[in-house]
C-alpha positions as a Markdown table, in Angstrom:
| # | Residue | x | y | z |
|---|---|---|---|---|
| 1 | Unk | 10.6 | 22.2 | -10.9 |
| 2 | Unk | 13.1 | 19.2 | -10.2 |
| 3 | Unk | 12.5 | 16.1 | -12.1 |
| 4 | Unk | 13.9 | 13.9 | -9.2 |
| 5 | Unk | 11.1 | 11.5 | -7.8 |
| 6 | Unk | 9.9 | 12.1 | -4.2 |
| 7 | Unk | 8.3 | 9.6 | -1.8 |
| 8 | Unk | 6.5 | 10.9 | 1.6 |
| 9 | Unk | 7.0 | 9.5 | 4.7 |
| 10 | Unk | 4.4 | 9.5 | 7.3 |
| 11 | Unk | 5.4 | 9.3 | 10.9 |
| 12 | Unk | 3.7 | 8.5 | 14.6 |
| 13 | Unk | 3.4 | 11.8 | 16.7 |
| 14 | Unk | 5.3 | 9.8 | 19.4 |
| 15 | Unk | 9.3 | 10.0 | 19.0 |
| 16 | Unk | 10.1 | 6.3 | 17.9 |
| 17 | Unk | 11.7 | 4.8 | 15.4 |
| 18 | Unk | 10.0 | 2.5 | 12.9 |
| 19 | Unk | 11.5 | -0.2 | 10.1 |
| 20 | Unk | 9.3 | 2.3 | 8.1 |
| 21 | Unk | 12.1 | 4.6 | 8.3 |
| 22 | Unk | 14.6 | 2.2 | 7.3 |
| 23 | Unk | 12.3 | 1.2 | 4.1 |
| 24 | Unk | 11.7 | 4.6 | 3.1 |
| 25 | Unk | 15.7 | 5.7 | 3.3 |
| 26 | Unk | 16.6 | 2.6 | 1.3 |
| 27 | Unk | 14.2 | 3.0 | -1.4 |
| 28 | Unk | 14.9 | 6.6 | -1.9 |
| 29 | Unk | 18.7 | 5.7 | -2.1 |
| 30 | Unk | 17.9 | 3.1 | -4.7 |
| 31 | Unk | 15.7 | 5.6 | -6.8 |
| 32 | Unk | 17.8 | 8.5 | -6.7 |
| 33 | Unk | 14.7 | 9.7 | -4.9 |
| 34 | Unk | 14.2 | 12.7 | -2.4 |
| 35 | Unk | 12.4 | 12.0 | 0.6 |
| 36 | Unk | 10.3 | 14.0 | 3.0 |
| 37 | Unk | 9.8 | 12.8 | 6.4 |
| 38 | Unk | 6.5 | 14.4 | 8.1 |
| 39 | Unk | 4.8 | 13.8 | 11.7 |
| 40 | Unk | 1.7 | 15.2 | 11.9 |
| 41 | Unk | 1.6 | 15.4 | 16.2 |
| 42 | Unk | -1.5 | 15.7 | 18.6 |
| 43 | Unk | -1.6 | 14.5 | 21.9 |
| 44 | Unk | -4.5 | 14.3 | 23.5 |
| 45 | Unk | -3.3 | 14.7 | 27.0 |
| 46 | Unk | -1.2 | 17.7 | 26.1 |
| 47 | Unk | -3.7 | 19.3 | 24.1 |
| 48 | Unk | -6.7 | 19.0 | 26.2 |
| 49 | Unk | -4.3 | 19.7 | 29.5 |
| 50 | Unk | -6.0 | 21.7 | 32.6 |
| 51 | Unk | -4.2 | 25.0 | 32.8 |
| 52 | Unk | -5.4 | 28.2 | 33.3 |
| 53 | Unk | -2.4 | 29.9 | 31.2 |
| 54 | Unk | -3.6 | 29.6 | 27.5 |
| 55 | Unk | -0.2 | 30.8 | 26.6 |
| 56 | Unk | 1.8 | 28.3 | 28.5 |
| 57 | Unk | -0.3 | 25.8 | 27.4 |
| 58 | Unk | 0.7 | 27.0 | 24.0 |
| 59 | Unk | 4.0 | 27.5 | 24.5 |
| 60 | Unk | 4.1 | 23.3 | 25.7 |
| 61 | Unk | 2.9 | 22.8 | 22.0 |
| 62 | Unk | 5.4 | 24.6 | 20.4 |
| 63 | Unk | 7.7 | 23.0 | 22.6 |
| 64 | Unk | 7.2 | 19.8 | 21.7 |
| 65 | Unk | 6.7 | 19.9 | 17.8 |
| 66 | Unk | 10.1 | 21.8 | 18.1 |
| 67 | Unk | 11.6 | 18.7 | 19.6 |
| 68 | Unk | 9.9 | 16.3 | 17.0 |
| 69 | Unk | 11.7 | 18.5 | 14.8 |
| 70 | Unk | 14.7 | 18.1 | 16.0 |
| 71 | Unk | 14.1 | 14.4 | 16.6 |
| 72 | Unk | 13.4 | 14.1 | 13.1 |
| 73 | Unk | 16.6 | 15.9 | 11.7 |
| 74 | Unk | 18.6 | 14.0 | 14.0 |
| 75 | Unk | 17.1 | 11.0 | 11.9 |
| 76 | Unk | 17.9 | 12.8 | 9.0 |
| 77 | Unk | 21.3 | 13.2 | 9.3 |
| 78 | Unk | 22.8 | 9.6 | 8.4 |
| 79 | Unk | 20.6 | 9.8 | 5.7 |
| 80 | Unk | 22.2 | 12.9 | 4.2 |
| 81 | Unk | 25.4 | 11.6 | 4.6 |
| 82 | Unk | 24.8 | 8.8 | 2.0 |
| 83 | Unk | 23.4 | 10.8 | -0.5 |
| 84 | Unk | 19.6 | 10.8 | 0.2 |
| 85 | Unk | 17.7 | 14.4 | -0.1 |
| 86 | Unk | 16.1 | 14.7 | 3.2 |
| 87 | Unk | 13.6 | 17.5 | 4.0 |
| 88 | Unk | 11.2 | 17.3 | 7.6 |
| 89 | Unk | 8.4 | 18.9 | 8.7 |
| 90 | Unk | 6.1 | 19.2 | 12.2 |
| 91 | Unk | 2.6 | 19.9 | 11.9 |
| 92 | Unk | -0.1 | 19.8 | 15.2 |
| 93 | Unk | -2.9 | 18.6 | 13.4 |
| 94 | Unk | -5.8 | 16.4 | 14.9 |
| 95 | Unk | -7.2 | 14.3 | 11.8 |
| 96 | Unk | -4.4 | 14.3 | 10.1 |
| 97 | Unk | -5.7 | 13.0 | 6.9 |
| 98 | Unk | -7.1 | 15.7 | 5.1 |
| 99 | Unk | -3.4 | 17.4 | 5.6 |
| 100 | Unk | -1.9 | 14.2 | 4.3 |
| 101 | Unk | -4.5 | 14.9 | 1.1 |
| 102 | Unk | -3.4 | 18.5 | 1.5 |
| 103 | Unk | 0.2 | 17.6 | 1.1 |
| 104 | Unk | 0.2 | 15.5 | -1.4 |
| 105 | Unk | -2.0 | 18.3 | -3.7 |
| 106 | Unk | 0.7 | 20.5 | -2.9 |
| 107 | Unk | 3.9 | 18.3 | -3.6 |
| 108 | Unk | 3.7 | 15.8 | -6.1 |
| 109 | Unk | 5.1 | 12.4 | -4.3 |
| 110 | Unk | 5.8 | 8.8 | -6.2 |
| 111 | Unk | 4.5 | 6.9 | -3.0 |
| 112 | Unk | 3.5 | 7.5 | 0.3 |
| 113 | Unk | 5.8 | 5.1 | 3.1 |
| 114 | Unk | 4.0 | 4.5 | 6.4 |
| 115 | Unk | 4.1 | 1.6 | 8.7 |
| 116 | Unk | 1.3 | -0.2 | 8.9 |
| 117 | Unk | -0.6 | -0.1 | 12.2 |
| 118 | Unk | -1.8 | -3.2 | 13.6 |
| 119 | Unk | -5.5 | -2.2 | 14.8 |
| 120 | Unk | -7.9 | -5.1 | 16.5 |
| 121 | Unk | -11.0 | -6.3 | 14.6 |
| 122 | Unk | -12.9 | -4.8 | 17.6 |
| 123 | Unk | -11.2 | -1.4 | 16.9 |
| 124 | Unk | -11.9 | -1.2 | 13.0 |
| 125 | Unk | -15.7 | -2.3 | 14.0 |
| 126 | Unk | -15.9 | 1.2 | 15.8 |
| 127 | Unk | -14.1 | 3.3 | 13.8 |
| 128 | Unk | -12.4 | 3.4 | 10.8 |
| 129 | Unk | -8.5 | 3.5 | 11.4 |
| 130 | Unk | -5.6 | 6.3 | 9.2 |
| 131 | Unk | -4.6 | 3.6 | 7.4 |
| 132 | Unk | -7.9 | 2.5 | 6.1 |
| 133 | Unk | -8.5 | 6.0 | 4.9 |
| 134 | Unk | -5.4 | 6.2 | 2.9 |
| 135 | Unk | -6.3 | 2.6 | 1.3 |
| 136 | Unk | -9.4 | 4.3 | 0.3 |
| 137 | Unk | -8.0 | 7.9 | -0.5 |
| 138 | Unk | -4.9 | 8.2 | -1.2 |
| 139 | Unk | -3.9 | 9.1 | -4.9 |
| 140 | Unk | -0.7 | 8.0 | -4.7 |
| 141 | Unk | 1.1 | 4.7 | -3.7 |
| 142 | Unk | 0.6 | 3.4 | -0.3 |
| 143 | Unk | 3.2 | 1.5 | 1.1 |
| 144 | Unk | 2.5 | 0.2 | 4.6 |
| 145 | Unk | 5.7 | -1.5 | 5.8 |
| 146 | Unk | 5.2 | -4.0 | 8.0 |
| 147 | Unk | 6.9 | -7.5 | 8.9 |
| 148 | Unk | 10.4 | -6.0 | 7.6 |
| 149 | Unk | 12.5 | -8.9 | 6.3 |
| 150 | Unk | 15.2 | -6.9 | 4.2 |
| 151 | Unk | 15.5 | -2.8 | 4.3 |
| 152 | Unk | 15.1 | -3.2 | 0.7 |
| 153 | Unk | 12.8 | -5.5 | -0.6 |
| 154 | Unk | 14.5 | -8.8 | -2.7 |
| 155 | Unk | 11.1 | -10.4 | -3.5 |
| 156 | Unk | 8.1 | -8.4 | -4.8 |
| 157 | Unk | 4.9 | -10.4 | -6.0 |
| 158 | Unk | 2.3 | -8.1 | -7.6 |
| 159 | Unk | -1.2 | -9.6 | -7.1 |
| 160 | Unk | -3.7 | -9.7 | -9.9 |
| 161 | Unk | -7.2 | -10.4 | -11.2 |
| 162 | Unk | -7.6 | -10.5 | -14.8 |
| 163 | Unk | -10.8 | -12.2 | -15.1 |
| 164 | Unk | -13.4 | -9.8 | -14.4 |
| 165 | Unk | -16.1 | -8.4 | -16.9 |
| 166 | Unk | -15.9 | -4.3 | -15.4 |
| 167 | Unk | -13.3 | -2.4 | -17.7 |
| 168 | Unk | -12.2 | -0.8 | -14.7 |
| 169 | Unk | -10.3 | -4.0 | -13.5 |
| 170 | Unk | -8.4 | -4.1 | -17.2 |
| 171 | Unk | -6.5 | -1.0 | -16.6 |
| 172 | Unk | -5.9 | -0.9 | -12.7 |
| 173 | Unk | -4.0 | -4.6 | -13.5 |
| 174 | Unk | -1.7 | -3.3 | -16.4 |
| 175 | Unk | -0.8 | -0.4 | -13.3 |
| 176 | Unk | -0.5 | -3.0 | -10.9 |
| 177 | Unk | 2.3 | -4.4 | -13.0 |
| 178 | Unk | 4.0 | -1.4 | -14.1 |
| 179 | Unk | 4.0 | -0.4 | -10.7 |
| 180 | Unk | 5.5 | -3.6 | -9.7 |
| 181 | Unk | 8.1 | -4.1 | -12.4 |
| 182 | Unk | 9.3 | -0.6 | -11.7 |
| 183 | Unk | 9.9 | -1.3 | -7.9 |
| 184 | Unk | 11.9 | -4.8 | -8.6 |
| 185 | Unk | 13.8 | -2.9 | -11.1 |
| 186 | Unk | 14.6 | 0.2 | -8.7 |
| 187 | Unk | 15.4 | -2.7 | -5.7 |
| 188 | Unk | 16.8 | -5.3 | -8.4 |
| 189 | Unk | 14.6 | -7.9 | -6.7 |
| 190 | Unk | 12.6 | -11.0 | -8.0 |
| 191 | Unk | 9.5 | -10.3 | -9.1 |
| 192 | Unk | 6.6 | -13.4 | -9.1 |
| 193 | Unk | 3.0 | -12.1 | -10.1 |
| 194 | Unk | 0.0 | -14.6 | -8.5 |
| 195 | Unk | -3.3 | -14.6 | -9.7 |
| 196 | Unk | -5.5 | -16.4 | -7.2 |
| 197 | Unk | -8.4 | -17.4 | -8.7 |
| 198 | Unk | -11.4 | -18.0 | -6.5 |
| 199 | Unk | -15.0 | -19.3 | -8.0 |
| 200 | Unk | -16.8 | -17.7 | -5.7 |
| 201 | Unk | -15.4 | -14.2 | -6.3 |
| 202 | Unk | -16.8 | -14.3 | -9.9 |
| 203 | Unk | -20.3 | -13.6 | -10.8 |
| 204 | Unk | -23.0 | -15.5 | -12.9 |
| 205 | Unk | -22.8 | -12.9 | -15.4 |
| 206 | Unk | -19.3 | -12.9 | -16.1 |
| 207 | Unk | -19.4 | -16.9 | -16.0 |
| 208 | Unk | -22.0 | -16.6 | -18.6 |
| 209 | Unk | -24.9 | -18.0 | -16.6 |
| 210 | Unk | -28.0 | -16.3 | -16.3 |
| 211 | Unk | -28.6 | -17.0 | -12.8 |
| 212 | Unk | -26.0 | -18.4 | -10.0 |
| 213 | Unk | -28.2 | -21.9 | -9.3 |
| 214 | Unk | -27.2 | -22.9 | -12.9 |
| 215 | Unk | -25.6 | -26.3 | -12.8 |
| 216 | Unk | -22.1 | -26.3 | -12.5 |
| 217 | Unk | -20.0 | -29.1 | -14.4 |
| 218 | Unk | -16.5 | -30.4 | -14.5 |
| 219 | Unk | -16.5 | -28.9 | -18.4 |
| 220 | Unk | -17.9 | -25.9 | -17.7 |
| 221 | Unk | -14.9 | -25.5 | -14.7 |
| 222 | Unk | -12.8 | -26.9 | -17.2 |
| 223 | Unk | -13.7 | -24.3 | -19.9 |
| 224 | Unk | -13.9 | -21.4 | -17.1 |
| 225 | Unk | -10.4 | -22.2 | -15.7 |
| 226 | Unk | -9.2 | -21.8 | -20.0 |
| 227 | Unk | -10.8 | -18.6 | -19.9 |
| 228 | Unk | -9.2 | -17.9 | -16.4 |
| 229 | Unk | -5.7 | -18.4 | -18.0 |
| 230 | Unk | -5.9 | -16.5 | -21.1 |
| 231 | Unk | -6.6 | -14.0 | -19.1 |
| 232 | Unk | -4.1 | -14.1 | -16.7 |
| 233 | Unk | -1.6 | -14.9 | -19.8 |
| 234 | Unk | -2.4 | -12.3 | -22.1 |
| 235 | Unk | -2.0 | -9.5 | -19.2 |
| 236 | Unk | 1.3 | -10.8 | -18.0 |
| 237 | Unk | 2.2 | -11.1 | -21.7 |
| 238 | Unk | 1.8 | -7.7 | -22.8 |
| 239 | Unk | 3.6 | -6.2 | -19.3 |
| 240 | Unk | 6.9 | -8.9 | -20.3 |
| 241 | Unk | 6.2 | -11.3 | -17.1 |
| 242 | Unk | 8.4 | -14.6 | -18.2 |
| 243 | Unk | 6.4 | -17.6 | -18.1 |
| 244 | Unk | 8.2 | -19.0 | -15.3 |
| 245 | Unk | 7.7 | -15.7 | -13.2 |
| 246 | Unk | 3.5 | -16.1 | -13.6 |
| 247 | Unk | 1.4 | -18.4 | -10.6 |
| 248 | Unk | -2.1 | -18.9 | -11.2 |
| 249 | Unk | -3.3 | -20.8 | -7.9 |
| 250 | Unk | -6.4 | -21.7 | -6.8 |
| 251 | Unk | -7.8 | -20.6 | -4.0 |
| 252 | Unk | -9.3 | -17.3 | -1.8 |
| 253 | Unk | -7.0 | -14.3 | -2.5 |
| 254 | Unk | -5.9 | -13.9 | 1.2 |
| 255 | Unk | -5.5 | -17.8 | 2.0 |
| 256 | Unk | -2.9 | -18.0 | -1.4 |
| 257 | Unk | -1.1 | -14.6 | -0.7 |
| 258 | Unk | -0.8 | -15.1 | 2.7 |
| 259 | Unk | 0.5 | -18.7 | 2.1 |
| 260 | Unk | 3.1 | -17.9 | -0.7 |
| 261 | Unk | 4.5 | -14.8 | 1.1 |
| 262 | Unk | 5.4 | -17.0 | 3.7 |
| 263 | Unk | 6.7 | -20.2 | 2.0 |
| 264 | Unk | 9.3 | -17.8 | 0.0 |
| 265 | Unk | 10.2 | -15.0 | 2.2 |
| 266 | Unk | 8.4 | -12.4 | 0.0 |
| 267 | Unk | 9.2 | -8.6 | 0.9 |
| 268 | Unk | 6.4 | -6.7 | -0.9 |
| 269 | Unk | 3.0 | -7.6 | -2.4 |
| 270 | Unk | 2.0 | -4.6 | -5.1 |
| 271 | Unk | -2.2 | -4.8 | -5.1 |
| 272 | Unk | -4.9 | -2.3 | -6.1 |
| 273 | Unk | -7.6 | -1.3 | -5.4 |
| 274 | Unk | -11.1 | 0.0 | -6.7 |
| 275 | Unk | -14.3 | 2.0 | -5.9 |
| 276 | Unk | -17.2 | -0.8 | -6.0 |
| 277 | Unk | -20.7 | 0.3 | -5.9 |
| 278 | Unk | -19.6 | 2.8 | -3.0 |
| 279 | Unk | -17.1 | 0.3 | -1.1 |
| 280 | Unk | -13.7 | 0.3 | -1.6 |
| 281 | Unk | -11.7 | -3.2 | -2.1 |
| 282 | Unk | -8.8 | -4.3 | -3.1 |
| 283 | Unk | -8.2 | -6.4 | -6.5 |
| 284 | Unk | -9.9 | -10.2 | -5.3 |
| 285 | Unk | -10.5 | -9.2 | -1.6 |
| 286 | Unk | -11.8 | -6.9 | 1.1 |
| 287 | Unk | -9.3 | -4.1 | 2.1 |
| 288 | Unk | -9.2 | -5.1 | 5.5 |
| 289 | Unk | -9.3 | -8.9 | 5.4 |
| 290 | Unk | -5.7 | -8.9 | 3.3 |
| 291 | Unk | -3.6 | -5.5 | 4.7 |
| 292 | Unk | -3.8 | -6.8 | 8.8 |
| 293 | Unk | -3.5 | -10.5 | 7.7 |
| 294 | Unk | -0.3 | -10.6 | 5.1 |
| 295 | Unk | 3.0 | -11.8 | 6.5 |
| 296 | Unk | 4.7 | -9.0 | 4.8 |
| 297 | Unk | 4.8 | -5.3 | 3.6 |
| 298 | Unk | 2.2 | -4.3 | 0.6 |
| 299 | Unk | 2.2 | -1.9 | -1.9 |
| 300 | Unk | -1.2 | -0.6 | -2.8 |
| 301 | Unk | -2.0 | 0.9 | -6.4 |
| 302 | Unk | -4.5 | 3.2 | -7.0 |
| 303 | Unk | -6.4 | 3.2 | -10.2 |
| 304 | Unk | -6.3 | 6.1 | -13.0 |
| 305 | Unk | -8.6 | 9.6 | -11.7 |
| 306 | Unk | -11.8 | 9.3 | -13.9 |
């Protein structure tokens, strides 16, 4: 088996072009990386359509994932021609995210690329959107591409939280920075790594209180905001963050990411994320509350299989 990296790239049943597809073709071209472009296609109206003729009906199917394919490899084509190993595939699936799941048992991938899609609260209170899914399932990178400043990204900013007392959190923020480190060195961008620490995010426990009404001084915020920053130092330390490169702001995560990816034209913010008592979340904040409310694309890490 080939040793070159692959990244997967998940398209929209409809024929349209995305600045996903842009991403995904100049991050395979930086990497050396194959890519594999797949649309997994159902259209309600075509597959539910009133005719009596099973087999024409059939026959419309074929016809159309046989021009998505063809669609696809047209896309493909520039692609080739600068050096990127393009392969496509068609498949008529409903729910497409087990076969996602499927696909990515079956071929090993470095990421999965998909643009984001931009879903109403209303929606997402009803039911759970493809995207959410993948935040949740996915065992690989997610990289939802949205708000596409540069095809390939000049400023990462991986997003941490070191001060937390669950071991889980220690290893899923050394990936976090891997991760990120090897994505500015692929795209030779800047990389800036923010912790935004937020009070209320940490327990009574891991302040060292035995219950959340204990009185809370200046000294003991003093000594908690020490603690805070060893934290932070020592993890971006060990991973070779230069001092100057490390951000510890105050604040809610998605008020501070939101507001630096904005103020310097960020391309990428690499998160995590972790199973919590049954709820998935993302490294200082809700899953949903960050992905449709950052002014940029994110990269989201998922933390070693148990």
């Amino acid at each position: 088996m080939s040793d070159q990296p692959r990244f997967m790239l998940v398209v929209p049943p409809l024929m349209e072009n995305s600045p996903a597809f842009d991403r995904a073709a100049a991050l395979a071209k930086a990497a050396g990386a194959a890519l594999h472009i797949v649309a997994f296609d159902y259209l309600e109206g075509l597959a539910t359509a009133a005719l009596v003729n099973e087999q024409a009906l059939e026959q419309m199917r074929l016809g159309y994932v046989e021009r998505h394919r063809r669609w696809l490899e047209d896309q493909a084509r520039p692609l080739r021609k600068i050096g990127v190993a393009v392969t496509t595939e068609v498949v008529w699936v409903e729910a497409p995210l087990e076969e996602i799941l499927i696909h990515l048992q079956e071929q090993p991938m470095a990421a999965l690329i998909k643009a984001l899609e931009h879903e109403s609260r209303l929606s997402r209170l009803f039911f759970t959107p493809l995207d959410i899914h993948l935040l949740r399932e996915c065992p690989v990178p997610v990289h939802f591409v949205s708000h596409l400043h540069n095809a390939l990204p000049r400023k990462v900013v991986a997003a941490v939280d070191p001060f937390h007392a669950y071991g889980q959190y220690e290893d899923l923020n050394d990936r976090i920075l891997r991760e990120a480190c090897k994505l500015a060195s692929t795209c030779d961008a800047e990389l800036d790594v923010i912790y935004a620490h937020d009070l209320s995010s940490i327990s009574a426990d891991e302040i060292g209180f035995g219950n959340g009404s204990a009185f809370f001084t200046s000294t003991a915020a003093s000594t908690l905001y020490d603690a805070q920053a060893e934290a932070f130092h020592e993890l971006a330390e060990r991973n070779g963050i230069p001092s100057e490169r490390r951000h510890m702001i105050m604040g809610s995560p998605a008020r501070v990411l939101s507001s630096y990816a904005a103020a310097h034209d960020t391309d990428v913010i690499v998160m995590g994320r972790v199973g919590h008592r049954g709820v998935e979340r993302l490294v200082g904040s809700t899953v949903e509350h960050l992905l449709y409310k950052l002014p940029c694309s994110v990269w989201v890490v998922s933390p070693e299989p148990s």
